[in-house]
C-alpha positions in Angstrom: -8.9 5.2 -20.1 -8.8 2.3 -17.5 -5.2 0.9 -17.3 -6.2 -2.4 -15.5 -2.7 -2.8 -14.1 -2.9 -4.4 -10.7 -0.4 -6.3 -8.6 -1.4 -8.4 -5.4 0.7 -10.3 -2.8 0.3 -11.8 0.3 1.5 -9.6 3.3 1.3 -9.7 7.7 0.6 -6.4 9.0 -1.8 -4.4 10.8 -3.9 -1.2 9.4 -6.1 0.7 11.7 -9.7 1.4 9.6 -13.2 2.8 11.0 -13.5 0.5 13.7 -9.9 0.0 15.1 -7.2 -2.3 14.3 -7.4 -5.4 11.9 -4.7 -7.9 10.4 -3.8 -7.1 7.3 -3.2 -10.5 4.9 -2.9 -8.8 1.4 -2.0 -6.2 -0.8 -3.3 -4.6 -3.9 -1.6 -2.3 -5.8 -3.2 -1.0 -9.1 -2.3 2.0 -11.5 -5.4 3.7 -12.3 -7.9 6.1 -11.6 -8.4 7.3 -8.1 -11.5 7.9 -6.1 -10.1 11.1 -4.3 -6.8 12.2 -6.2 -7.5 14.6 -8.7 -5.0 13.3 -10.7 -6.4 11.2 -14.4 -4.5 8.2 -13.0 -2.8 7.3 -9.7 -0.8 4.3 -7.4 -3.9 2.7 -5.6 -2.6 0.7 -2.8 -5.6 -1.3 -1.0 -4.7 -3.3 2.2 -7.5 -6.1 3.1 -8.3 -8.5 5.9 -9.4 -11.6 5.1 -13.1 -9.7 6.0 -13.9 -7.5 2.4 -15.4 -5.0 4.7 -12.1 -4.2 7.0 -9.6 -2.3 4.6 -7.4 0.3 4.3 -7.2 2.5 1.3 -4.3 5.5 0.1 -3.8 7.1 -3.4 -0.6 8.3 -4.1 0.7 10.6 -7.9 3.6 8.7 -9.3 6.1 10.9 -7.6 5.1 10.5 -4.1 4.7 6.1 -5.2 8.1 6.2 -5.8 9.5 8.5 -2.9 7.8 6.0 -0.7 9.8 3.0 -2.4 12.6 4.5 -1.8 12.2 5.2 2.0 10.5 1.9 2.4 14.2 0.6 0.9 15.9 2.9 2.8 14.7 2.2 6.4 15.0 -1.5 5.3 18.6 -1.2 4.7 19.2 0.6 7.6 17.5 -1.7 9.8 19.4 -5.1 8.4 23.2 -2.7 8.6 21.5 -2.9 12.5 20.7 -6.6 12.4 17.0 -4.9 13.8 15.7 -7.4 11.2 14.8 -11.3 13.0 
């Protein structure tokens, strides 16, 4: 069963896809099926260009989703205790 649960926001990055390196200007995150996991449902994170055709894809279980969070979080707060954050 499809969950349709999908979050996007605006974001300035890079990814690196097929043909080099691209700006990255959003982010789509959905909770639903995967096209590699073998898991029934997965965290789908999708990082576009403003080209449809440059993108970077990853598929993560719930477990490993929220293990990221928390070093994302993590290395955050250790860079502002820093002041490495302008």
């Amino acid at each position: 069963m499809c969950t349709n649960i999908m979050e996007q926001t605006p974001v300035a990055g890079a990814g690196k896809g097929e043909h080099g390196w691209f700006k990255v200007k959003t982010a789509i995150v959905s909770y639903d099926h995967p096209v590699q996991l073998t898991d029934e449902h997965a965290l789908n994170i999708d990082f576009l260009s403003d080209a449809i055709t440059e993108r970077v894809a990853v598929e993560l279980d719930a477990t490993s989703a929220r293990a990221l969070v928390a070093a994302i979080n993590e290395a955050l707060r250790q860079a502002e205790e820093a002041n490495a954050i302008v």
